[in-house]
VEXTOR-443622 format. One line per 4 residues: number of its first residue (from 1); their letters; for each residue x negated, y negated, z of N, C-alpha, C. Coordinates in steps of 0.1 Angstrom, whole numbers, padded with zeros to 4 digits. Each point is the difference from the previous one (the first is absolute). Layout:
NUM	A	X:Y:Z:X:Y:Z:X:Y:Z ~ ...;
END
This chain:
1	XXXX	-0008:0012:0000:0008:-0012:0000:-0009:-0013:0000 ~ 0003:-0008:-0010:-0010:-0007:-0001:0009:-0015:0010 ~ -0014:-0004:0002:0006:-0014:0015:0002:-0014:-0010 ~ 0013:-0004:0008:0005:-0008:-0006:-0007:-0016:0001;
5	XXXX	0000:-0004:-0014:-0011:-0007:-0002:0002:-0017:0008 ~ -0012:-0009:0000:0003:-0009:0012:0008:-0013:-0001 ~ 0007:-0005:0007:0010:-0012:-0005:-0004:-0009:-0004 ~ 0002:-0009:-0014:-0006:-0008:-0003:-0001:-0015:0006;
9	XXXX	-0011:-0005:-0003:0003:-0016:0006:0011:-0007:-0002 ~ 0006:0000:-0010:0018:-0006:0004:0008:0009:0009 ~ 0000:0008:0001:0006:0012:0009:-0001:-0006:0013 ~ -0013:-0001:0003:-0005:-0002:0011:0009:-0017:0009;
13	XXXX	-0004:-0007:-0015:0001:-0013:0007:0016:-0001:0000 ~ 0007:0005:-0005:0014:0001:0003:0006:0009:0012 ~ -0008:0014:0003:0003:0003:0011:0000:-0010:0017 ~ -0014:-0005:-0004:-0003:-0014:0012:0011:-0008:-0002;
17	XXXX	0004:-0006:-0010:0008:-0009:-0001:0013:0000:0007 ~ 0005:0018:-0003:0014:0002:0008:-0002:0007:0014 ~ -0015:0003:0001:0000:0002:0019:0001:-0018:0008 ~ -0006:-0006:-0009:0002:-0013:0008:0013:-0007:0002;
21	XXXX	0003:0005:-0008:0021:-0006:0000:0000:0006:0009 ~ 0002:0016:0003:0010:0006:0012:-0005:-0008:0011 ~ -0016:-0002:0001:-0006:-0003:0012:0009:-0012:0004 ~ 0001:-0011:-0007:0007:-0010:0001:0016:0000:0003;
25	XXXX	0004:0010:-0004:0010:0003:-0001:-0002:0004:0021 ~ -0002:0006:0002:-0003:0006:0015:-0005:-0010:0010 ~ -0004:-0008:-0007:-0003:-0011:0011:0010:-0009:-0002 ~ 0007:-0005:-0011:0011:-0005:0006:0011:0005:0004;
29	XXXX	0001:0018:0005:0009:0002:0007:-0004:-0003:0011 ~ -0012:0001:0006:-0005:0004:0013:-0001:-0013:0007 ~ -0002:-0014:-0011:0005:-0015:0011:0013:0000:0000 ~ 0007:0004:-0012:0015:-0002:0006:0008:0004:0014;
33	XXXX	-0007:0016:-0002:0003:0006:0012:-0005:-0005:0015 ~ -0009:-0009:-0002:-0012:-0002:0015:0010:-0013:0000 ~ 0003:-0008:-0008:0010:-0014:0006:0016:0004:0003 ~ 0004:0011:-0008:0014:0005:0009:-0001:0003:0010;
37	XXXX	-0012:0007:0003:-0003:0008:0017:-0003:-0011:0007 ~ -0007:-0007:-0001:0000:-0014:0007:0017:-0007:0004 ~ 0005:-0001:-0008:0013:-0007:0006:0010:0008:0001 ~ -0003:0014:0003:0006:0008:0012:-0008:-0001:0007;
41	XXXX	-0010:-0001:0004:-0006:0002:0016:0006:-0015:0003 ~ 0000:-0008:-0003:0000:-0015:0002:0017:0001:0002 ~ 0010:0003:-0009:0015:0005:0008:0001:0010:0012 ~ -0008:0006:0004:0003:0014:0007:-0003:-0013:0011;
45	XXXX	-0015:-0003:0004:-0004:-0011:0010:0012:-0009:0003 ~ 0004:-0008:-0008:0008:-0011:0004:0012:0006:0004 ~ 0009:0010:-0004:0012:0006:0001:-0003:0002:0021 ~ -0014:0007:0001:0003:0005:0013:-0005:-0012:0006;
49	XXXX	-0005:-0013:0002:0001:-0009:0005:0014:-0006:0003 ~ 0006:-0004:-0013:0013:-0003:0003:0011:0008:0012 ~ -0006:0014:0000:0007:0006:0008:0000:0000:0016 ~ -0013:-0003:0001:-0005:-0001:0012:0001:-0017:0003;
53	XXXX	0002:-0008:-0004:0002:-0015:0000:0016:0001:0004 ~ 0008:0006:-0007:0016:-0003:0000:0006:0010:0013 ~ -0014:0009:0005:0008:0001:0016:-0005:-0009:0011 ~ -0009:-0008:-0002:-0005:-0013:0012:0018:-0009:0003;
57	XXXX	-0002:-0006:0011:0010:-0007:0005:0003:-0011:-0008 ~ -0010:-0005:-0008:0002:-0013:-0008:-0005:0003:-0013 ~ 0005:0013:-0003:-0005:0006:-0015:0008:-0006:-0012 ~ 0010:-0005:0002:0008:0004:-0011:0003:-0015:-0009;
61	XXXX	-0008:-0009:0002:-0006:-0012:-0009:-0011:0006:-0012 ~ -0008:0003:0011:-0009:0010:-0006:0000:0009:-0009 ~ 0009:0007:0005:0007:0010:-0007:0003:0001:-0014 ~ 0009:-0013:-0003:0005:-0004:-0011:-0007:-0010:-0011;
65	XXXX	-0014:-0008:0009:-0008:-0007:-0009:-0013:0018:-0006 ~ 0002:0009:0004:-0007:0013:0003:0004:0008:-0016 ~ 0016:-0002:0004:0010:0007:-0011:0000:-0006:-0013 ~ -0003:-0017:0000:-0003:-0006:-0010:-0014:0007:-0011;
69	XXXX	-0005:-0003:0014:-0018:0001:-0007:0002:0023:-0009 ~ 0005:0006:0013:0004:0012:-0007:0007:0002:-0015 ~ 0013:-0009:-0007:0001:0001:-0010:-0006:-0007:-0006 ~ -0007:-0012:0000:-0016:0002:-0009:-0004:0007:-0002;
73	XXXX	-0009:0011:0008:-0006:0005:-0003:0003:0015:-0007 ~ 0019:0004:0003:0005:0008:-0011:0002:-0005:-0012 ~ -0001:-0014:-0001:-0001:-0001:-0014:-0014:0001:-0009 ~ -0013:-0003:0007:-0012:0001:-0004:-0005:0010:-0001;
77	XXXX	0010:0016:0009:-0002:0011:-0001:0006:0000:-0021 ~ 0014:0000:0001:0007:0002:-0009:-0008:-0006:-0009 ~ -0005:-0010:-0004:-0010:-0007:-0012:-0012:0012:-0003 ~ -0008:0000:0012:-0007:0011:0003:0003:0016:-0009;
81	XXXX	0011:0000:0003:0003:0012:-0007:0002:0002:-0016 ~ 0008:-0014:0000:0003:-0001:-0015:-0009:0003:-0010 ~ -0010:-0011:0008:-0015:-0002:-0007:-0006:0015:-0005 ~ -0004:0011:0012:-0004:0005:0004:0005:0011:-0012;
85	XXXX	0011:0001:-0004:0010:0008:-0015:-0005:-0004:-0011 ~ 0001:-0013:0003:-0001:-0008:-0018:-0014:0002:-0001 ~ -0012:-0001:0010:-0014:0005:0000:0001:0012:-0003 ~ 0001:0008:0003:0002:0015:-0002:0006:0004:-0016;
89	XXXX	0010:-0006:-0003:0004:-0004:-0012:-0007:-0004:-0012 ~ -0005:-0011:0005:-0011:-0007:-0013:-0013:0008:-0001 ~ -0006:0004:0010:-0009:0016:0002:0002:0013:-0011 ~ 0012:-0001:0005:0006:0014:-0009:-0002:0000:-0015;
93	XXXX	0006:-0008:-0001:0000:-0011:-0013:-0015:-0002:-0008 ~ -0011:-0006:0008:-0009:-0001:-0006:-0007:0013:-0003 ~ 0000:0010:0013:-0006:0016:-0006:0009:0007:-0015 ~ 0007:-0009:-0001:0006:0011:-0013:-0002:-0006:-0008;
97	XXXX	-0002:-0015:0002:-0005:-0005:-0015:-0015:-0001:0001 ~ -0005:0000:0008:-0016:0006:0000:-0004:0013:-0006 ~ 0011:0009:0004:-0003:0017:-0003:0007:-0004:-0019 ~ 0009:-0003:0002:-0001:-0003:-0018:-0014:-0005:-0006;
101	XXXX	-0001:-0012:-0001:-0011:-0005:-0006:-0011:0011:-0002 ~ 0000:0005:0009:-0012:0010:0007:0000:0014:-0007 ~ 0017:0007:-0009:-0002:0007:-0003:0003:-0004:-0020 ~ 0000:-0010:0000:0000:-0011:-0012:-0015:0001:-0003;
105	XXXX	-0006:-0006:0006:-0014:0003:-0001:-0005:0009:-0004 ~ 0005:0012:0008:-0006:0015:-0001:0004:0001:-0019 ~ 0013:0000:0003:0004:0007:-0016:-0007:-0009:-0011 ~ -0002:-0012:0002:-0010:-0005:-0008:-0012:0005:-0004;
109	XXXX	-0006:0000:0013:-0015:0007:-0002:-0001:0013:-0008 ~ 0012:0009:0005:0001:0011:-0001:0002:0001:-0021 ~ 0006:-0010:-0004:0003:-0005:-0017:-0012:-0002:0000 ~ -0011:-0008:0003:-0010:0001:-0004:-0009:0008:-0007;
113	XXXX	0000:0004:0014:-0008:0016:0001:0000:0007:-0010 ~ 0017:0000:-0004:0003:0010:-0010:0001:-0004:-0013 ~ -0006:-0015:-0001:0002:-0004:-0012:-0014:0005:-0007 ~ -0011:-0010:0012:-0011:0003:-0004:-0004:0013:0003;
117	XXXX	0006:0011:0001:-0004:0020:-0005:0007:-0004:-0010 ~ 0010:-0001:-0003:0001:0001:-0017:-0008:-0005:-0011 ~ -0004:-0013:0002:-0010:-0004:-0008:-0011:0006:-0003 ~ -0009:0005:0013:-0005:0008:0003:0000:0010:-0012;
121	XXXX	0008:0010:0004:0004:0011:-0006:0001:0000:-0020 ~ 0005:-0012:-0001:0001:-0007:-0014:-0014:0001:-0004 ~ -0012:-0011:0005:-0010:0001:-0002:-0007:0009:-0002 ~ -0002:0010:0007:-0002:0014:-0002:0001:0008:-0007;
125	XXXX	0010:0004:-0002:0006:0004:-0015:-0003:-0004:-0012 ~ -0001:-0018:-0001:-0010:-0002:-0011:-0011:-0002:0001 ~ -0007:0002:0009:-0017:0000:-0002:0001:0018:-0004 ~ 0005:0010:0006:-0001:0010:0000:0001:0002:-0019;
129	XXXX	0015:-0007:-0005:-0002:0003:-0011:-0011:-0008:-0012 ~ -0005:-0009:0005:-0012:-0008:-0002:-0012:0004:-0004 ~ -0004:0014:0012:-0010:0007:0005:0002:0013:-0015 ~ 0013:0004:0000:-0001:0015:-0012:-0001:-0011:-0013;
133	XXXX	0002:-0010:-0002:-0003:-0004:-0015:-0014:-0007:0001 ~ -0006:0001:0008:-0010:-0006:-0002:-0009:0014:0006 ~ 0007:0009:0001:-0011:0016:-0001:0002:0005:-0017 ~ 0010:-0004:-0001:0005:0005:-0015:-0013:-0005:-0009;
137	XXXX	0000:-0013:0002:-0004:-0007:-0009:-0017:0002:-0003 ~ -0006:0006:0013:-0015:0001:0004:-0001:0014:-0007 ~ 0008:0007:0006:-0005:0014:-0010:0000:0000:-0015 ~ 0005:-0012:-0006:0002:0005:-0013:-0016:-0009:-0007;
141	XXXX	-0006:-0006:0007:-0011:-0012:-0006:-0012:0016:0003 ~ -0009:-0006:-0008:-0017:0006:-0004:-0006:-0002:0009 ~ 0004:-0010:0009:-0014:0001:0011:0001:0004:0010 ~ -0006:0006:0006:0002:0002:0016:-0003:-0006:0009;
145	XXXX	0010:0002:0008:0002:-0013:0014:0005:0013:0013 ~ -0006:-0007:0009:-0003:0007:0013:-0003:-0013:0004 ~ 0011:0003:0014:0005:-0013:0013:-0007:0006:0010 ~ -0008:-0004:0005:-0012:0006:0012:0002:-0010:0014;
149	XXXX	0005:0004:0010:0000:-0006:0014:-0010:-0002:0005 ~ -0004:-0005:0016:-0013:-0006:0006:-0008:0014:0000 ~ 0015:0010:0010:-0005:0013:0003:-0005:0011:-0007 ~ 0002:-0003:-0017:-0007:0007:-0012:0013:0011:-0002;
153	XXXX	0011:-0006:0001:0015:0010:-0002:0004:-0011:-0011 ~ 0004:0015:-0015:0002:-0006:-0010:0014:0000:0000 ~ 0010:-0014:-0002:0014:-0004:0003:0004:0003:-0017 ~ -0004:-0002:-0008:0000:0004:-0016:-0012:0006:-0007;
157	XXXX	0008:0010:-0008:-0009:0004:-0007:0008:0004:-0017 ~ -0002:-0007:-0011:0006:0003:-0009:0000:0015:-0009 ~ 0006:-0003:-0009:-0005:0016:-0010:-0013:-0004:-0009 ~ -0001:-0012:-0003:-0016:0002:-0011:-0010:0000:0012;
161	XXXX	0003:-0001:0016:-0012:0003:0008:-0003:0016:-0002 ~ 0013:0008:0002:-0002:0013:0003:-0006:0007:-0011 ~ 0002:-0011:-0013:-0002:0010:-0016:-0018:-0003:0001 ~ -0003:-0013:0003:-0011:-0003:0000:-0010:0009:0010;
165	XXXX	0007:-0001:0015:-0012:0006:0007:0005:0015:-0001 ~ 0008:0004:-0004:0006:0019:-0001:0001:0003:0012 ~ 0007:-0008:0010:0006:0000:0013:0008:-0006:0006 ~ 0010:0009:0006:0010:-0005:0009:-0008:-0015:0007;
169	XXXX	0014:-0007:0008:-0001:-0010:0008:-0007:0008:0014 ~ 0002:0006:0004:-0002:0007:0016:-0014:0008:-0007 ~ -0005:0006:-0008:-0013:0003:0000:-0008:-0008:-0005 ~ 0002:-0016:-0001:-0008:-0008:-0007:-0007:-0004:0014;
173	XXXX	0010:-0005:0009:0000:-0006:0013:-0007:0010:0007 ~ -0001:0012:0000:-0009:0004:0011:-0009:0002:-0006 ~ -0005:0000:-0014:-0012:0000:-0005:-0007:-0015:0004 ~ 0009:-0009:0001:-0002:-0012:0001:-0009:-0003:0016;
177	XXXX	0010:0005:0013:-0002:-0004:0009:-0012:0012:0006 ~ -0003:0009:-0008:-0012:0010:0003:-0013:-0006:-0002 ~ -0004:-0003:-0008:-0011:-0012:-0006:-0007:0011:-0009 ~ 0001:0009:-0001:-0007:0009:-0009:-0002:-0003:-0009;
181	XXXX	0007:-0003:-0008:-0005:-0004:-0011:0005:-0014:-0009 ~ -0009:-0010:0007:0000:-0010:-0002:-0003:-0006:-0015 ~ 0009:-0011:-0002:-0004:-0010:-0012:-0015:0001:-0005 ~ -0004:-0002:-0011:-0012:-0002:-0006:-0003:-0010:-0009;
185	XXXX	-0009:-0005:0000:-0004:-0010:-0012:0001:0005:-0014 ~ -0004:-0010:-0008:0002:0004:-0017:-0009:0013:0000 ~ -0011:-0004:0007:-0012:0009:-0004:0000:0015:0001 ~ 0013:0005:0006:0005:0010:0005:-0006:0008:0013;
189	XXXX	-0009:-0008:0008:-0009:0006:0008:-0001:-0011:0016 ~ 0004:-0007:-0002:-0006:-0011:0009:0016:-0006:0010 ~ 0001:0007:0012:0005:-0003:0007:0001:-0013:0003 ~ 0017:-0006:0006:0002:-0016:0001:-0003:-0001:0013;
193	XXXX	-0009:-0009:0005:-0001:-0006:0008:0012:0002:0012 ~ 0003:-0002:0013:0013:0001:0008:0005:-0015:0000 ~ 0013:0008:-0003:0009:-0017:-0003:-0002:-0006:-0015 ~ -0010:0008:-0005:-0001:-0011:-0013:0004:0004:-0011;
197	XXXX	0008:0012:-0002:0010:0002:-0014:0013:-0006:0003 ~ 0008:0002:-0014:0010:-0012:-0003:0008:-0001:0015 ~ 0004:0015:0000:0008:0000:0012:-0001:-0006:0013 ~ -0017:0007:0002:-0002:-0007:0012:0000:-0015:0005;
201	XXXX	-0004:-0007:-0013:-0002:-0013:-0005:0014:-0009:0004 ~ 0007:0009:-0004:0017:-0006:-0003:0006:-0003:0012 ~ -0002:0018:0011:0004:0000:0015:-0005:-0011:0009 ~ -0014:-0005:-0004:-0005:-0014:0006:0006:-0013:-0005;
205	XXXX	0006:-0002:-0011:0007:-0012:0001:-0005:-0008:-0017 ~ -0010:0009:-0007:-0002:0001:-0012:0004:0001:-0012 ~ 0003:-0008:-0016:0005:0006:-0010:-0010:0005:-0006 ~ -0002:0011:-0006:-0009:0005:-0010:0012:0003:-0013;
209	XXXX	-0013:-0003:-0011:0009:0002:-0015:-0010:0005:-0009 ~ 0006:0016:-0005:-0010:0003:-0008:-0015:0007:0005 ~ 0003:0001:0008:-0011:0013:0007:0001:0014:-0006 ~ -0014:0000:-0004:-0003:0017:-0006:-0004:0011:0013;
213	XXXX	0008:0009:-0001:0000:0011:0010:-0002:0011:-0004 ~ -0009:0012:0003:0001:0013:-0010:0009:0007:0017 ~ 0007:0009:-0006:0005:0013:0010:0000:0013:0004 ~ -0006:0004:0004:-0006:0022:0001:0008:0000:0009;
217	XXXX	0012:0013:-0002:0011:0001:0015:0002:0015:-0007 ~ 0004:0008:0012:0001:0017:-0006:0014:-0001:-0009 ~ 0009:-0013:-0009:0011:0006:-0006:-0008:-0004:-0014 ~ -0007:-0007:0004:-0009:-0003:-0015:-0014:0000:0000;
221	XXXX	-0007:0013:0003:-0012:0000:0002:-0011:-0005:-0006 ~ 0002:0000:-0016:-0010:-0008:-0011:-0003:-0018:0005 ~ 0013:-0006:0008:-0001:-0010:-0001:0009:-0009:-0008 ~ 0000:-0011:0004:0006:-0014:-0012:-0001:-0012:0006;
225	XXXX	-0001:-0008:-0008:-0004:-0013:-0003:0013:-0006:0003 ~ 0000:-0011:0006:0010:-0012:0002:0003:-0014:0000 ~ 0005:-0008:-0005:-0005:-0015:0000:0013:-0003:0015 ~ -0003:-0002:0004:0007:-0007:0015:-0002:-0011:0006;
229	XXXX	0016:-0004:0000:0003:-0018:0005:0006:0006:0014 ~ -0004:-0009:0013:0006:0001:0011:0005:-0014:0010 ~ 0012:-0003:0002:0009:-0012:0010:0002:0004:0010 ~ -0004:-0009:0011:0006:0005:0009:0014:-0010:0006;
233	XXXX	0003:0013:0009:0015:-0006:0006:-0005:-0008:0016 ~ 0009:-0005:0003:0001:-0012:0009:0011:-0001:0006 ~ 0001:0000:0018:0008:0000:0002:0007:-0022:0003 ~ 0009:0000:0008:0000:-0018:0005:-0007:-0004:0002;
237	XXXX	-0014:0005:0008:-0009:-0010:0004:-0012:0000:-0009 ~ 0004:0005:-0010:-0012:0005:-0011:-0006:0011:0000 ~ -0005:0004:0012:-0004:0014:-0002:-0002:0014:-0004 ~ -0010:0002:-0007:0004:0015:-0012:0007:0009:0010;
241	XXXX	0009:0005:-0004:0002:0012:0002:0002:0011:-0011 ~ -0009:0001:-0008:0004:0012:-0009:-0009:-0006:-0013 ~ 0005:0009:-0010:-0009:-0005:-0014:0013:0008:-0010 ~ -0003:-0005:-0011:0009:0005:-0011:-0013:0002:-0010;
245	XXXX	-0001:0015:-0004:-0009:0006:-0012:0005:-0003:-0015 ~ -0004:-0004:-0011:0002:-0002:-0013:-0013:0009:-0010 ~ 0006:0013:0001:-0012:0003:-0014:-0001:0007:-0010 ~ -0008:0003:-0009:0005:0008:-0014:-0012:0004:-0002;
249	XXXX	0002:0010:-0008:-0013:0009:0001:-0008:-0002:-0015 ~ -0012:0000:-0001:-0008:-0009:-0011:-0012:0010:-0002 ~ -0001:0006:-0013:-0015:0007:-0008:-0010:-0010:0010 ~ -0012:0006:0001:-0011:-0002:0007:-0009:-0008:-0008;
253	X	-0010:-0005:0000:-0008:-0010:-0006:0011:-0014:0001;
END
C-alpha cells in the first residue's frame, strides 16, 4: 500500500486558515460565556443582600431602592443574554461561511491539480509521439548516430550504426564500457590518448568534426575506417552531460 502522498502548500495554508476561524470562533464563545457568568454571580449577590436588608427593622426603604437597582440588573442580565445568542449566532455564521470558502478553495486547487495532470499527460503523448518520428526518421539516413550519456550508456542507437559496426546496441555498449578494444588512429595501430577521441572529447564539453578513427572489435575483426563528428549535450547550467556520435564509414588512405 503505497502512503499517501503529502498535502500540498495550498492545502496546508487553507487548513490553517479554517483552524483559525474555529479557534476564533471558541474564543468568542468563551467571553461571552465569562460576561453572562459574571452577571449571575453579580444577580445571585445582590438578590441575597436584598434579602437579608428587607428583614432589618428599617429595611424596607431599602428594600425597594434594593428592588430597583435588582431590576436593573435583570435587565442587564436579559441584554446579557440576548447578546450572548446573537454572538453565538454571528459565530455560527461565520464557521460556515469560513468552512465554505475553505472548501471553495479546496475544489479549486483541486481543478488545478487536475488541470495541470492533463496538460501534463497531453504533453507526453506528444513528445512521446515526437520521440517515434524522430526514431523513424534516424533509422532511415546513412549515417550512424549513437546518443552516449556521462555514464557511457548508449540512449540511441540507430540501424546504419548496427549495419556499420555489425552489432547490436547492448553489445556495442559493453564492448564500449570494457575498454578492450579501444578506438585507433588512421594509422591503424596507435592508440588515443585518454579523453582524446571524438567521444571522449565530446563528453568534456568539445565539438569535434571529421575525425578519422580505424576500428578492430570481435563483430568486425579485419577492422574499418571512419570519419566521425562528435556534439556534446548540455544540461541548464551548460554542463555536458552526454555526447551524440555522427559517423560513416570511409576506404582507408
Amino acid at each position: 500500500m503505497k502512503p499517501a502522498p503529502p498535502p500540498s502548500d495550498d492545502t496546508r495554508r487553507l487548513r490553517r486558515r479554517r483552524l483559525n476561524a474555529r479557534l476564533k470562533v471558541l474564543a468568542a464563545f468563551g467571553v461571552a460565556f465569562i460576561l453572562l457568568g459574571t452577571f449571575t454571580v453579580q444577580i445571585r449577590r445582590t438578590v441575597a443582600r436584598i434579602t437579608e436588608e428587607s428583614r432589618a427593622p428599617d429595611g424596607s426603604a431599602r428594600a425597594a431602592a434594593d428592588a430597583e437597582s435588582l431590576d436593573r440588573m435583570q435587565l442587564l442580565t436579559s441584554f446579557a443574554r440576548g447578546a450572548v445568542l446573537a454572538l453565538a449566532l454571528l459565530a455560527l455564521l461565520w464557521d460556515m461561511s469560513a468552512r465554505e470558502r475553505t472548501e471553495d478553495a479546496l475544489r479549486l486547487s483541486r481543478d488545478h491539480a487536475l488541470e495541470a495532470a492533463e496538460r501534463l499527460r497531453v504533453a507526453q503523448a506528444e513528445a512521446e509521439k515526437l520521440g517515434e518520428r524522430l526514431a523513424a526518421v534516424l533509422d532511415h539516413v546513412d549515417v550512424g548516430i549513437v546518443v552516449v550519456d556521462a555514464g557511457g550508456s548508449f540512449s540511441l542507437y540507430n540501424v546504419a550504426a548496427e549495419r556499420i559496426n555489425g552489432a547490436w546496441r547492448d553489445e556495442m555498449e559493453r564492448l564500449y564500457r570494457s575498454g578492450t578494444h579501444p578506438p585507433l588512429r588512421e594509422d591503424e595501430k596507435t592508440v588515443f590518448a585518454s579523453g582524446d577521441d571524438p567521444l571522449g572529447r565530446a563528453l568534456k564539453g568539445e565539438t569535434v568534426r571529421g575525425a578519422r578513427v580505424f576500428f578492430r572489435t570481435p563483430f568486425r575483426p579485419n577492422g574499418y575506417h571512419l570519419t566521425v563528428s562528435a556534439v556534446p549535450l548540455r544540461d541548464p547550467r551548460g554542463m555536458p552531460t552526454g555526447a551524440v556520435l555522427m559517423f560513416t564509414e570511409r576506404l582507408p588512405g
